[in-house]
Every structure is written in C-alpha cells, then in structure tokens.
C-alpha positions in Angstrom: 0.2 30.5 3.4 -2.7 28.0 4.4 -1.6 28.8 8.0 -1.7 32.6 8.0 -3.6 33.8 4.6 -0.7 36.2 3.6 3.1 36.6 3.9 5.5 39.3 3.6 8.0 39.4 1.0 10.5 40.5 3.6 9.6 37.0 5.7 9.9 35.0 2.5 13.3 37.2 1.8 14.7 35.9 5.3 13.7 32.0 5.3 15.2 32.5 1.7 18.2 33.6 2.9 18.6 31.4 5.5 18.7 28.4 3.5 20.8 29.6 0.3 22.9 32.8 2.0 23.0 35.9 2.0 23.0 37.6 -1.3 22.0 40.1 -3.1 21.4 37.8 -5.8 19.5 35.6 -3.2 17.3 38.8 -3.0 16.8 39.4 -6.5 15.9 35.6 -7.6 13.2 36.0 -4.7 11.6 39.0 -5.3 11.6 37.5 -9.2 10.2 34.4 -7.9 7.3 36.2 -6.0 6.6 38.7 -8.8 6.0 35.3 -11.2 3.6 33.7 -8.7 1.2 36.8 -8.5 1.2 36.5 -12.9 1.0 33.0 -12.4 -2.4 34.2 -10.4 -0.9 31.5 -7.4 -0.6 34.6 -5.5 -2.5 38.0 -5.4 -1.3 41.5 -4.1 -2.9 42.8 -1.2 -3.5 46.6 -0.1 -0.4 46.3 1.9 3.1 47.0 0.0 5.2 44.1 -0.4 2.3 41.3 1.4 0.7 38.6 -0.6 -2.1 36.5 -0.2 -2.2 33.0 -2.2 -5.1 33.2 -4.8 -8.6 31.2 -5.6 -7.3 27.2 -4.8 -7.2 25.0 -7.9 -9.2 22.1 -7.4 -8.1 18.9 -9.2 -10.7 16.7 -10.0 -9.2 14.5 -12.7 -7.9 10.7 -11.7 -5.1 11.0 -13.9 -3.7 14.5 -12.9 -4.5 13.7 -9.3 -2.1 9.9 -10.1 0.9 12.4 -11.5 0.5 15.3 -9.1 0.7 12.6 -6.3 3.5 10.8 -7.9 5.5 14.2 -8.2 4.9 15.3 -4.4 6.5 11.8 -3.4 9.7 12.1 -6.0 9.9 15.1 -4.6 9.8 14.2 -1.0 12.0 11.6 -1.8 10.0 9.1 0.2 8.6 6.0 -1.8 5.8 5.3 -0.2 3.5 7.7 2.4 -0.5 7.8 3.5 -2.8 8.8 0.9 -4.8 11.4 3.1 -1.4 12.8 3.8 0.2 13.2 0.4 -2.7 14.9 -0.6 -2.6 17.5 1.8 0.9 17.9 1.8 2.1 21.7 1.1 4.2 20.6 -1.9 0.9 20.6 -4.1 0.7 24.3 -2.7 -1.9 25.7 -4.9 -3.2 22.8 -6.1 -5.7 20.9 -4.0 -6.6 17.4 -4.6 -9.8 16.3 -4.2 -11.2 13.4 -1.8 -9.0 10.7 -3.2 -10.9 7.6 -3.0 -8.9 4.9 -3.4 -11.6 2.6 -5.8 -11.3 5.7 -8.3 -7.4 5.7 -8.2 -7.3 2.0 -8.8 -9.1 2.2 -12.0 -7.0 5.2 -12.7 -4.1 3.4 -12.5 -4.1 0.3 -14.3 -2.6 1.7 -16.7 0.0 3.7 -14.6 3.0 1.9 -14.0 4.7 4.1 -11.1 1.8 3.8 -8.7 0.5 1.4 -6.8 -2.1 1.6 -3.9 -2.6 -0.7 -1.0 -4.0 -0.5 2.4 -2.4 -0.7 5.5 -4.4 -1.6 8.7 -8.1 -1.0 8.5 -8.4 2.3 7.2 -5.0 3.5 6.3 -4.4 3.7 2.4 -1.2 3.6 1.4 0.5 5.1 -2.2 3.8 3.8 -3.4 6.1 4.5 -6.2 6.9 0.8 -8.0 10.2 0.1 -8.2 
C-alpha cells in the first residue's frame, strides 16, 4: 500500500492464498478481512470494483503509545533488538505512523517502562531493545 496507493482484492486474494492454501474459506476470511479494514476507515473504496486505497495515515504523537506500538512491532518481528529509524517505519505499524522518534523523548518516556531500553550504537545509530 505505501508502494502503490491501492491494491486489488484479487492481488491480496492470491498472496493470501499462497501463504495459507487454497480455499474457499481462505477466500471468504479475506474478503471478511478487507471488508473490516474499509469500516475500520484503514482502507477506503475506490471508483474501481473490488480496489482499495489505504485511508488518511494516523499519526502518533504520544511517547507512551509510540514505547508500546514499537515494543509490539519487535514481538512481533520476533527480533529483540533493531534501529530505531527502522522500526518506526517498518510496515507492521501499517496505518499507524510514528512520529520523528527522538531518542531524548523516549528515554524520559521510558523510565518507567520496563520492556524497553534504548541505546546507541556507533555515532548516529539508535538502537531499541526489548529487556530480557
């Protein structure tokens, strides 16, 4: 969606399929799945039968959502640790985006947060990691 603007139904029917087989009720959970992000207003109908377009971005501007969205996308990436600028854009947040993470902010954030911690790496590299 960020790439192209809109997708097909029948494109996300066929990656679909190609990861969980193919079924009929494959098909059905999709087009459920679709029908729920366009009243969920994460994607919007176009003029064209059966092609969405993702909706208005939701900017997240609060520390402490930012701390748990960014601690979700690395449980669910399964990775512990990973680049701050990259997290943050990564599509798992998909339609969330985070604002400019500044690292000074996060840290105050997260004094409190006991699943995060920040560091940097190299010069200009900051780093977010899941505590153990």
């Amino acid at each position: 969606m960020r790439l192209q603007g809109t997708v097909a139904a029948s494109t996300v029917q066929r990656r679909i399929k190609e990861k969980l087989g193919e079924r009929e009720t494959v098909s059905r959970a999709t087009r459920r799945v679709l029908r729920c992000c366009v009243d969920w207003g994460v994607l919007e109908d176009t003029t064209e039968k059966g092609v969405y377009q993702s909706a208005k971005v939701q900017f997240i501007d609060n520390k402490a959502l930012a701390a748990w969205l960014i601690e979700a996308a690395l449980v669910a990436s399964h990775s512990e640790i990973q680049a701050l600028g990259r997290i943050s854009q990564t599509p798992a947040l998909f339609p969330f985006t985070v604002s400019p993470l500044n690292i000074r902010d996060l840290d105050l954030d997260l004094e409190g947060h006991q699943r995060l911690e920040l560091f940097r790496q190299g010069l200009d590299e900051n780093m977010v990691m899941l505590r153990r």
